[in-house]
N, C-alpha and C positions, 0 to 999 in steps of 0.2 A: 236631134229634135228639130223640127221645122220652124219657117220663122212665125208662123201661126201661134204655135204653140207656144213659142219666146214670148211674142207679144201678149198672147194669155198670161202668161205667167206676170208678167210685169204689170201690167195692169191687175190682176190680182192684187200685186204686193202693194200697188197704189192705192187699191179699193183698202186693204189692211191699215195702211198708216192715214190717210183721214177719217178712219173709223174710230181708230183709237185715240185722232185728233180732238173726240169728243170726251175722252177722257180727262186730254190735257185740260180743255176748255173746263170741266169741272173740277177738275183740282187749281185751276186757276181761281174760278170763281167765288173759294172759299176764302184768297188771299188778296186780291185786289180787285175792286169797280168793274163791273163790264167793260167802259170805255177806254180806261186805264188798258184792260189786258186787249181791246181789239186797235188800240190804238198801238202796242206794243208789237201785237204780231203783223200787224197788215206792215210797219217798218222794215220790220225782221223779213216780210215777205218778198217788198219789193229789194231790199239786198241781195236776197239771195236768189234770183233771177236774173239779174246783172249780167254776172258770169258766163250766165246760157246763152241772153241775147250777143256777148260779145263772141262767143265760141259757134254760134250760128252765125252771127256777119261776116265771121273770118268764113266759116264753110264754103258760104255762097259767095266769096270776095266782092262784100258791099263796100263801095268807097265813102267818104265821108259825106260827099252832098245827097248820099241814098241812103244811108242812115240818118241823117236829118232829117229827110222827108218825111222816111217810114215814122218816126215821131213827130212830127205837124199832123200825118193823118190821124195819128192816133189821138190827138189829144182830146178832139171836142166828143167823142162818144164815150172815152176815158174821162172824161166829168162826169156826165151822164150815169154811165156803168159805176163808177165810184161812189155815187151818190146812194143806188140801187145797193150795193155791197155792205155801203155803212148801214143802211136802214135792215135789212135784210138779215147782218153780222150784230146790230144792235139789241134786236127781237130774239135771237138767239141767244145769244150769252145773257141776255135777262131772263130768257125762261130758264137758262140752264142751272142759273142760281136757284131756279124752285120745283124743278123736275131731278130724274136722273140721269147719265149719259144714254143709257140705252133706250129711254121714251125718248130724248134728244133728237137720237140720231133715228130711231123709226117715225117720229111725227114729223123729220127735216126731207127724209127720203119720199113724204109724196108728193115734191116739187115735183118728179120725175112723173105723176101722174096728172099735176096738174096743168106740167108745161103743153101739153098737146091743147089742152083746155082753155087756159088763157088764150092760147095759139087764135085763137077765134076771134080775137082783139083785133090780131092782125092781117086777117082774113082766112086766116088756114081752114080746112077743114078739119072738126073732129071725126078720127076715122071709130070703128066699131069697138075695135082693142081698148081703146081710151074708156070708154062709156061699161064696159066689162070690168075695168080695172079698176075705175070707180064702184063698182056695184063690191067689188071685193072689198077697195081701203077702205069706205067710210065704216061699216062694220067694224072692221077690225080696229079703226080709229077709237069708234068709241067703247068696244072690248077691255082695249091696250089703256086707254086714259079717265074714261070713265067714272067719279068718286062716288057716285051716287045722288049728290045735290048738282053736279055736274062737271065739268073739267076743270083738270085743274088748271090753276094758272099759269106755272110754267107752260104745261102743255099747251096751252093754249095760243100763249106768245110764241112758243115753237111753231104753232101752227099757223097766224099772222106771216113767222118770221118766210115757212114754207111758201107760201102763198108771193112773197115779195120779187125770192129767189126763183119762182116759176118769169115772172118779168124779167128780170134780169139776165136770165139764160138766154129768153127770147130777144133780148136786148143785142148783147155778144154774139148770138146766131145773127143779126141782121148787121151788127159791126165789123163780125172777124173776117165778113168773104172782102173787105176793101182794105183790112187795116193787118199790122204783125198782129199776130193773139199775142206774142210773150210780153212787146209792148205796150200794149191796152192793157195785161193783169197789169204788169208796174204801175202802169200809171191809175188803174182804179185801186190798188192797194195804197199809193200816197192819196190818193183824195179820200179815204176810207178811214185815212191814218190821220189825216190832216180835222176833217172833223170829228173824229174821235176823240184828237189833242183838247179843241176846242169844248166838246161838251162834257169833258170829263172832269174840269173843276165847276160846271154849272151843275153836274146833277149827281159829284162826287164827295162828301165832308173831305175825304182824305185822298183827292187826286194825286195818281201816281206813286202812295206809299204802297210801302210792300212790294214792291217790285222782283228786288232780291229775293225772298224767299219765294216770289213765284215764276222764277228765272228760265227753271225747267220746262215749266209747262208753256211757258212763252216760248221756251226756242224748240221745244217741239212742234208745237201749233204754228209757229214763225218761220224755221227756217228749214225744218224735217219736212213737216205736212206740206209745205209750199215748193219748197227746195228740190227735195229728193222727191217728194210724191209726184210734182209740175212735170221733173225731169221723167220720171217713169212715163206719166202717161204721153207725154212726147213722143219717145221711142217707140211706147207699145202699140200706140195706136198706126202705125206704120204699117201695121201688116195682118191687124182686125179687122173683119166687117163692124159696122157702126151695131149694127144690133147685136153682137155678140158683145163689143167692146160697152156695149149700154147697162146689157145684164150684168156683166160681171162688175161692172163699177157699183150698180145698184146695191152690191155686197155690205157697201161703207155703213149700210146700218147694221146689217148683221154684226160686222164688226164692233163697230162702235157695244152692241148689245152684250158680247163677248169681252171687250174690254174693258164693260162696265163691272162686270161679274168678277173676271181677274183679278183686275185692279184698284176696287171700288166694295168688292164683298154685294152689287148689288144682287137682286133675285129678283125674276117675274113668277107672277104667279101665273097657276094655271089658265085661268082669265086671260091674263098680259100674253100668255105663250100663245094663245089662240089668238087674239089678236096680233100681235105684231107677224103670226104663219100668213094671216088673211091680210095683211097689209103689204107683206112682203111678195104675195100673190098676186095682188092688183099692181105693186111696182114692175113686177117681172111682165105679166100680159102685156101693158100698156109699152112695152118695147116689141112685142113680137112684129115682125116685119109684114107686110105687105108683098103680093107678088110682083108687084110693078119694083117696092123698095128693094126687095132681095136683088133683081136684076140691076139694080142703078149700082148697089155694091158689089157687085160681078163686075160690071163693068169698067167701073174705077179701082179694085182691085187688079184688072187685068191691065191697066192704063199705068198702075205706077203711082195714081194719086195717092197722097198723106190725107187723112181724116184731119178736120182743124180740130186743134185742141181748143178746149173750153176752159176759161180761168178757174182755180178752186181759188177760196170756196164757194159754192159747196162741189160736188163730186162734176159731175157733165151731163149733160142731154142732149144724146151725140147725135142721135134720128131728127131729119129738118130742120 
């Protein structure tokens, strides 16, 4: 097997487990507060990251005053980006209290359509793919969510929540090229964690109960989905172009849709199926590459460069 293929596959399995991450995230939501559980796993997250950044400084034999640095730089857009994560992590796991994982994870996936679009904030060009891709989700948006007096409200806050996460990625893409990525997730996952702590006896009755029986879905969401999922797309991204490594992460909703069904008994209807096809249409266009982009990843494939990873959650938006 080539190492193409490896890294396919790995990032596959990455796209697989924060898919299903949306599962955990609703079986979480039936047992404790949103804040409660995003306070839990963003802890859980940044622990289990630790270990990489240690097993990666040994790699590169960073001595102690170069890993200190590398954490000073990170700290002040690791506010920033922590900030964007809780708001973003907040609007999600409130909608998901009143959606299902599989609208979840199809209304969370058109960050990927939006980030080109915010892009515009920060001078980017919208190229044509973008404006196609749109022309596909909004349709299928309101197909997939649609009640007839209008969206519902989970959906909706998913859709906020979408909207936050298109920032944020843009955020981390303008962060990661001076700062570690592994050190910025840690440290946006404790300030993520930190107000979380904070607003979860302000808008909790029963802060932090229940925890134990929703243990599971915390240390999947916390230390699987971050842990294992972080480490995959690490690797995998080693030896992907960015647009192939884009689409297939793009998967996490499919997934997540599939292990609503699974694990969850949920079902779309025929409606839902056409939308979330036409959703999942505009997510995949809005990667296709450019010919100038195709040549910059020939390039740096031929050169030996690593693609920078992008912190979950949510998935990546690995193009620009």
């Amino acid at each position: 097997m080539s190492a193409a293929s490896r890294s396919h596959l790995l990032l596959l399995a990455c796209a697989a487990i924060w898919g299903f991450a949306f599962v955990a995230q609703r079986l979480g939501a039936d047992v404790v507060g949103a804040y409660t559980f995003i306070a839990a796993r963003n802890y859980l997250g940044a622990a289990a990251l630790l270990p990489l950044v240690w097993l990666i400084d040994r790699r590169d034999n960073r001595d102690a005053a170069a890993r200190c640095q590398a954490w000073a730089r990170a700290v002040r857009p690791g506010l920033v980006i922590g900030v964007l994560l809780f708001a973003g992590s907040a609007l999600q796991q409130l909608g998901i209290e009143q959606t299902t994982a599989g609208n979840a994870a199809f209304v969370t996936g058109l960050y990927m359509v939006l980030v080109p679009l915010a892009g515009r904030f920060f001078g980017h060009a919208t190229p044509v793919a973008t404006w196609a891709g749109i022309a596909l989700a909004v349709p299928g948006l309101f197909l997939l969510t649609w009640t007839g007096t209008g969206m519902g409200p989970g959906d909706l806050l998913c859709l906020m929540g979408a909207v936050v996460w298109a920032f944020h990625i843009l955020t981390v893409g303008r962060a990661s090229s001076a700062t570690d990525p592994l050190r910025l997730s840690i440290l946006q996952f404790v300030v993520a964690a930190v107000l979380a702590t904070g607003a979860a006896p302000i808008a909790e009755s029963r802060p932090f109960a229940g925890l134990g029986d929703a243990v599971g879905a915390v240390v999947f969401a916390g230390l699987v989905s971050t842990g294992i999922g972080y480490t995959l797309q690490v690797i995998g991204m080693r030896h992907a172009r960015a647009s192939v490594a884009a689409m297939i992460m793009a998967l996490e909703a499919v997934f997540g849709a599939l292990g609503g069904a699974l694990f969850l008994g949920e079902r779309l209807t025929g409606r839902g199926l056409l939308g979330a096809g036409l959703m999942m249409a505009g997510i995949l266009v809005t990667q296709i590459p450019s010919r100038r982009e195709r040549a910059q990843e020939e390039a740096a494939l031929r050169a030996g460069e690593e693609l920078p990873p992008v912190p979950e959650p949510p998935s990546t938006a690995l193009r620009g």
